[in-house]
C-alpha positions, 0 to 999 in steps of 0.5 A: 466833940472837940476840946476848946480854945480858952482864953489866956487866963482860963485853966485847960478844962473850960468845958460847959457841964455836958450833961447839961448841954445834953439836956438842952439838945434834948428838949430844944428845937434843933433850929434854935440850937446852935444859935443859943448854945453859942450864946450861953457859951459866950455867957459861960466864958465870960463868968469863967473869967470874972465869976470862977468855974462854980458859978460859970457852970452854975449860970450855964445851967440856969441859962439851959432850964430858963429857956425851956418855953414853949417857943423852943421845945423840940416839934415832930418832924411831918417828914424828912425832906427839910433835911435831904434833897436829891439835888442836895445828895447830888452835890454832896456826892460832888464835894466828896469827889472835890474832896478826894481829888484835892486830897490825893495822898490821905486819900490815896491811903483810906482808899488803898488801906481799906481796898487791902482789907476789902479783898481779904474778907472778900477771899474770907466770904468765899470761903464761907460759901464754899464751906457752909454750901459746898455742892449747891449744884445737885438738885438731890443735894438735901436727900443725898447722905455719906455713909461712914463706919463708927469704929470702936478702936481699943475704946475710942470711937472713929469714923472710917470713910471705907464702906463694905462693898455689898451694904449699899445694895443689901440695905437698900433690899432692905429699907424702904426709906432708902431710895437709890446707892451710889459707890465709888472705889478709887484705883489707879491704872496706866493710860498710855498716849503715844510713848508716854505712859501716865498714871490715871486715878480711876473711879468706880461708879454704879451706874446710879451716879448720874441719877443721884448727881447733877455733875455738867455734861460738855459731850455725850449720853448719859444713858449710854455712860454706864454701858459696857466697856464705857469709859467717861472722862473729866474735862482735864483728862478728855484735852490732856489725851484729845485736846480740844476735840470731841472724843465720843466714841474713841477707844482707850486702853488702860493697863490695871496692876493687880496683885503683880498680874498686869491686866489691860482693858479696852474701852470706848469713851461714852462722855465728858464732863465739863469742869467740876463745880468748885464747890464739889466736895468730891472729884473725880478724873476718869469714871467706869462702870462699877460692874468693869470691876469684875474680870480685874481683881473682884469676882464677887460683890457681895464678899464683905471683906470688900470696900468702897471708898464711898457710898452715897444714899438717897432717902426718902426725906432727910428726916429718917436717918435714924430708920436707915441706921436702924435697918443697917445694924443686921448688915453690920453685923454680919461684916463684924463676923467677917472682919475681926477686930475694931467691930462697927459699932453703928452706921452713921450718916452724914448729909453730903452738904455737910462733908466739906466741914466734917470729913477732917474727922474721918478716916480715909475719906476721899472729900475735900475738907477745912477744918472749923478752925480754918473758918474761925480763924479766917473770919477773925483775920479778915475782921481783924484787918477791915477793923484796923484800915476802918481805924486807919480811916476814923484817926486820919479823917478825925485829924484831917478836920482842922482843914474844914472847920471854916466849912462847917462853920459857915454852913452851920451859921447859914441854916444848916443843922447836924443831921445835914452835916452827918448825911454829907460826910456820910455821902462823901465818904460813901464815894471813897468807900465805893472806890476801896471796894471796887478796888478790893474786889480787882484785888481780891480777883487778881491777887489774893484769892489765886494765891489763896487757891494756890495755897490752900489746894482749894478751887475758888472764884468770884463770879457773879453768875455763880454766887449772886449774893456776892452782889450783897455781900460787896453792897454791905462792905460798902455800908459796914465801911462806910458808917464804920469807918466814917461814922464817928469822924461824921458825927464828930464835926457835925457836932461842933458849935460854929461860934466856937468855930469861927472865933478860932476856939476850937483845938484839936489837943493830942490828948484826944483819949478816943483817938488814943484808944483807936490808935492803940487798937490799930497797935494791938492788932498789929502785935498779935498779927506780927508775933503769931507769924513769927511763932508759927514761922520759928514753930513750922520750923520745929515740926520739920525737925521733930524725929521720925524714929527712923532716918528719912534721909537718903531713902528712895521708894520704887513701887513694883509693878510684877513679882519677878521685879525686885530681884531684877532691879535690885541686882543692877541697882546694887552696881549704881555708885553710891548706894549703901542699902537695898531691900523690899516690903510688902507693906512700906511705913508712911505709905501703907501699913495693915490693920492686924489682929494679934492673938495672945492668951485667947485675947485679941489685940487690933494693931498695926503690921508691917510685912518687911524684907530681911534687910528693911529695919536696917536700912530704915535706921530703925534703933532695936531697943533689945532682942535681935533683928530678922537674920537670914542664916535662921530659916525659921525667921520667914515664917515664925518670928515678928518683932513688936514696937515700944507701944506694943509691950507698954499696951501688954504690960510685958516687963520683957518681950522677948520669947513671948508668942503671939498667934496672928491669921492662925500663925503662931510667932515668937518675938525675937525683938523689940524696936523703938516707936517711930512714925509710920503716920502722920505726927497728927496721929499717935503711934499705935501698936505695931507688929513687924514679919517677914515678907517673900520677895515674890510678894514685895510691893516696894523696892527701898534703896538708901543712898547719901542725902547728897545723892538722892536725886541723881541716884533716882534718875540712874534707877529711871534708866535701869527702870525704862530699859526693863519697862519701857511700857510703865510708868517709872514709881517712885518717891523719897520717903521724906515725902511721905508726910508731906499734907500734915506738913503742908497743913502746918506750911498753909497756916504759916502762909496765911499768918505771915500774908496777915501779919504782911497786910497788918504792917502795910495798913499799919504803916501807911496809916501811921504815915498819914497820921503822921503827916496830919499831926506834923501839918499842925505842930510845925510851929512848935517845931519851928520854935523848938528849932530856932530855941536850938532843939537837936534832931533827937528831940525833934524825932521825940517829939514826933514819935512820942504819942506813937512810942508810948501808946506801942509799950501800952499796946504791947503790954495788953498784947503779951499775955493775950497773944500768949493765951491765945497762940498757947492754946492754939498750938496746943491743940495741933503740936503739944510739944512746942512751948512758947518762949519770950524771943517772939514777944521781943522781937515782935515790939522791936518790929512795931518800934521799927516800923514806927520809926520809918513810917515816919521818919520821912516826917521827921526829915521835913521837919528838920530841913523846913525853914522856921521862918516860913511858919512863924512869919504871922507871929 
């Protein structure tokens, strides 16, 4: 309700006692209201004046209980029709498009302010459909389950993806329950079109594949798609090598490297695929016959040293995972006896419906994943921001209400009562909401959501054949905004006395607490938005800087194809100018590094190896703690002596390594030294326990040179020429190994994206709402500046005068906002980098940029201000 004019000699609280107005609209008939409250009102002035406050309120009361009679107690309502007529929705749909219109620039700014918030939570809805009901299109999706490993490793529990090859069939045999198996393992091999060579990742798959999933066909049989030598393709992979034609029935060659052997296959392509669903939570590009694995690098499928990326089981009922668990566990156990160290303790199933949430917490899983707190914070973002526009909207239609107060007025005077007056705001803002959603949505479309996609590698789109209860979601942002945003300003002038109103006694004070408290909101919500993009801005900066334990720079990785290649291609890349190191692995840090099991005492241990060249801690820059590093002059270093890292020794509790033995595939080892921790994981994972051999040349993988840093890439080109000039017929390998961490880094890089994207939206809704406001406030205070100016009031004082309501609720606003963005930034970064400690720059700079953004957002009203002419405002005095 608004604050009253009151008479020259009345005090600033000449409010009648409001709970006993509240009493008398309870109890009286709405069409008698406001004609006697305005009566009582006048009453209640005139006592003020004459009587003193006491007995004004006290004739106020008296005035309310001695009407009650039953000429003016409440009656039921036989319908609602008195209230609301189509003709009546009719016009007032018309009056908000009048309104609209009339009001272009406040307009323009509800409509713009929400369409930014609309489009956000539009990509945020997306989001939770993809990450609650991924996979929606197989008809077998409730009976379809993932089998994974529960791995005790040194008393922690993890879930691995990898499953042993011969555990599908064999606990299907076994349990009745158990309908159908699928598996899938993932290889590469090269594909080559014309003279170019490309590298393929291909998927194994049992000829099941299509029993248990509905992936679309665009060419081809099914039935014929698991035949010898059949090959199917994605629909990217069928234009990448036919383009638009129809390959069925075309032969393709794909050269498999195993183990240094190059094996080439022919194969004729049997079907395509159409685009995979982007709701799948697994994807693939080229699909052979799981049995084509035979004859290329496995000879029996029941070796259970064997794995598969993935196995799927069909069930009976979704309720029987425990009895399949239970079936599992002789099969478990006859792969613990064939793999020692880390032994599975359980099979655990997991609904495929469920993969798109769970597998950030397996190891080696091949699905596409979000981490939970990915969705928690994207429903907080887009909540946060569709509340700060809705609060945009409530303070500039809430200070845009003097221009309709003769309005109100007069229709209250000629019949109309309160609940007209709500359902006709309500409608004319229901046009403007109507216009931000569809706006949003064009934004969402065009805008956010490709960024969104882009980003976050994830495949999204807002089609309403595919998502139907997009339709609802986008019908409920019209009602949430509407009745959110314009519910209050509704209410609030419907509920003015038109007496008041039309004797000039209504006035909107600047100490409107509710208006205040909307305001600081929409402040305290741009402060924790700001700051968190600058945390994550200055602590993205610290993850790319934190030390590897090794020199990443300046190290180019080629993987080989053949045995003979190391020494072929170390010779001639010794003569490019500038290499300073050359060496080869077997197994390479940050790309792939084995599971061992090391012997010491009749105990075993479960750790980490690498299988180097002699040259490859040098090269790397790895700092030995003591003892010494492989040396070629000893003999005995190839087959007898292994170099263990800091978490090894502290996991033994050795005072000193050096001369210890350790026993690993029968072999007995000496340690001749120890080396510093360094990170052959990503930093998500702490560096475990970690055994360095020596490998033979004939058995590297990885050709590792290390140049300057200046000189990486060209040093890489002249590699490539020396590469083609020896294997015109494969494709050139290669990648620096700063690279090698690049998902944990992206991970921490997509947060930063959305944060500083929140924080971008956040400023934009937050500054043109201020503008609006601003612009309201300066529509009724240009008197008073007027007078401030005649009476010699500097620019200085005028911009106080302007900016003092925004300034003072900006220091209150951020000193809520310190410690709660401190809490929850702190825990936040807790969770994901430990080391970083928040310090109180980012606190700072985040208040000089909301004073700032304060400041320009109104600094245009300031100039009008300053440059008006006091005589055009105070010509009626």
């Amino acid at each position: 309700m608004g604050t009253l004019n009151q008479p020259s000699k009345a005090p600033a609280e000449l409010v009648p006692p409001k709970w006993a107005e509240r009493f008398f609209r309870w109890y009286c008939n709405e069409d008698l209201q406001e004609e006697l409250l305005g009566d009582f009102y006048e009453q209640f002035c005139d006592r003020w004046e004459t009587a003193g406050p006491q007995k004004a309120k006290l004739g106020y009361w008296l005035n309310v209980i001695t009407f009650i009679n039953k000429y003016t107690l409440r009656r039921k309502r036989g319908s609602f029709t008195h209230i609301i007529t189509p003709d009546m929705f009719r016009n007032y749909f018309k009056l908000g498009l009048r309104n609209i219109l009339k009001n272009k620039l406040s307009s323009f700014i509800n409509v713009f302010g929400l369409a930014l918030a609309i489009g956000c939570c539009l990509v945020v809805y997306r989001f939770i459909i993809q990450f609650y009901y991924p996979d929606s299109f197989h008809g077998k999706l409730d009976n379809i389950f993932v089998a994974e490993r529960l791995v005790n490793e040194d008393g922690r529990r993890q879930l691995w993806g990898a499953i042993p090859e011969p555990l599908g069939p064999a606990i299907q045999g076994s349990s009745p329950q158990v309908v159908n198996f699928c598996r899938l393992k993932n290889y590469n091999a090269n594909f080559k079109k014309g003279e170019q060579i490309f590298t393929e990742w291909i998927t194994f798959a049992d000829s099941s594949f299509c029993d248990l999933f509905d992936f679309p066909v665009k060419w081809g049989n099914e039935n014929n798609f698991f035949a010898r030598n059949a090959i199917v393709l994605s629909q990217d992979a069928s234009e990448k090598y036919f383009g638009n034609d129809n390959p069925v029935g075309q032969e393709v060659h794909l050269r498999f490297n195993i183990r240094g052997e190059i094996k080439e296959r022919m194969y004729v392509v049997q079907g395509v695929m159409e685009d995979i669903p982007d709701d799948s939570s697994f994807r693939f590009n080229i699909l052979l016959p799981f049995s084509a694995q035979k004859g290329l690098y496995v000879e029996n499928f029941n070796d259970w040293t064997r794995y598969s990326n993935t196995l799927f089981l069909e069930l009976t009922s979704p309720n029987q995972v425990e009895q399949v668990q239970s079936a599992a566990s002789p099969f478990l156990a006859q792969y613990n006896e064939a793999n020692s160290g880390w032994p599975t303790e359980k099979l655990h199933l997991e609904p495929l419906s469920g993969m798109f949430r769970h597998s950030y917490m397996v190891n080696d899983s091949p699905f596409i994943s979000a981490h939970i707190a990915a969705l928690f914070m994207l429903l907080i973002i887009g909540g946060a921001l569709l509340t700060l526009a809705c609060f945009n909207y409530m303070n500039i239609a809430v200070a845009s209400a003097t221009k309709r107060l003769r309005e109100i007025g007069v229709r209250k005077v000629m019949g109309g009562n309160r609940a007209q007056l709500v359902i006709q705001f309500l409608t004319e803002n229901l046009v403007l909401c109507v216009f931000s959603v569809l706006l949003g949505f064009l934004l969402a479309r065009m805008v956010f959501l490709p960024w969104f996609n882009n980003m976050s590698d994830i495949a999204m789109d807002l089609s309403f054949q595919k998502h139907p209860s997009l339709w609802i979601f986008l019908v409920g942002l019209i009602i949430i905004t509407t009745i959110g945003a314009a519910g209050y300003p509704a209410f609030y002038l419907a509920s003015f006395r038109p007496i008041a109103v039309l004797k000039n006694k209504i006035r909107f004070s600047s100490k409107n607490r509710f208006r205040k408290v909307l305001l600081g909101t929409q402040f305290l919500l741009s402060f924790l938005s700001i700051f968190a993009a600058i945390m994550f801005l200055n602590v993205s900066k610290e993850v790319q800087n934190r030390t590897w334990g090794y020199n990443q720079k300046g190290i180019i990785d080629i993987r080989l194809n053949y045995s003979e290649d190391y020494e072929t291609l170390k010779n001639e890349i010794q003569q490019i100018s500038g290499v300073e190191r050359i060496t080869g692995a077997r197994t390479n840090a940050g790309v792939w590094s084995e599971k061992v099991v090391a012997e010491i005492s009749d105990q075993e241990y479960s750790v980490m190896g690498l299988s180097v060249g002699y040259d490859y801690l040098e090269t790397m820059e790895i700092d030995l703690i003591n003892g010494r590093l492989f040396d070629r002059q000893k003999p005995n270093d190839l087959k007898s002596t292994i170099i263990i890292n800091e978490q090894f020794q502290k996991r033994l509790g050795w005072e000193d390594p050096i001369d210890k033995k350790i026993t690993i595939d029968s072999q007995s080892y000496l340690v001749i030294g120890k080396i510093k921790n360094f990170h052959h994981e990503p930093f998500d994972n702490e560096v475990k326990p970690m055994v360095i051999r020596l490998a033979k040349p004939q058995n590297f993988r990885h050709l590792i040179v290390r140049v300057p840093e200046d000189e990486v890439v060209s040093t890489a080109q002249a590699i490539s020429g020396i590469w083609k000039r020896h294997y015109p017929d494969s494709p050139y390998d290669h990648r620096y190994q700063d690279d090698a961490f690049n998902g944990y880094f992206n991970a921490f890089e997509q947060v930063n994206q959305v944060f500083k994207a929140t924080a971008f939206l956040t400023i934009i809704i937050s500054s043109i709402g201020l503008f609006g406001l601003a612009m309201l406030i300066l529509s009724r205070k240009m008197k008073e500046l007027s007078i401030r100016k005649v009476l010699g009031a500097s620019l200085i004082d005028i911009s106080y005068n302007i900016n003092k309501e925004f300034l003072s609720t900006i220091i209150i606003a951020s000193v809520i906002g310190i410690p709660l963005g401190y809490f929850m930034l702190d825990t936040l970064i807790s969770l994901i980098y430990p080391e970083v400690q928040l310090g109180f720059l980012p606190f700072l700079l985040t208040f000089i940029f909301l004073i700032v953004m304060t400041l320009i957002s109104v600094s245009r009203h300031i100039y009008v201000a300053m440059v008006s002419d006091p005589s055009r405002y105070l010509k009626d005095e």
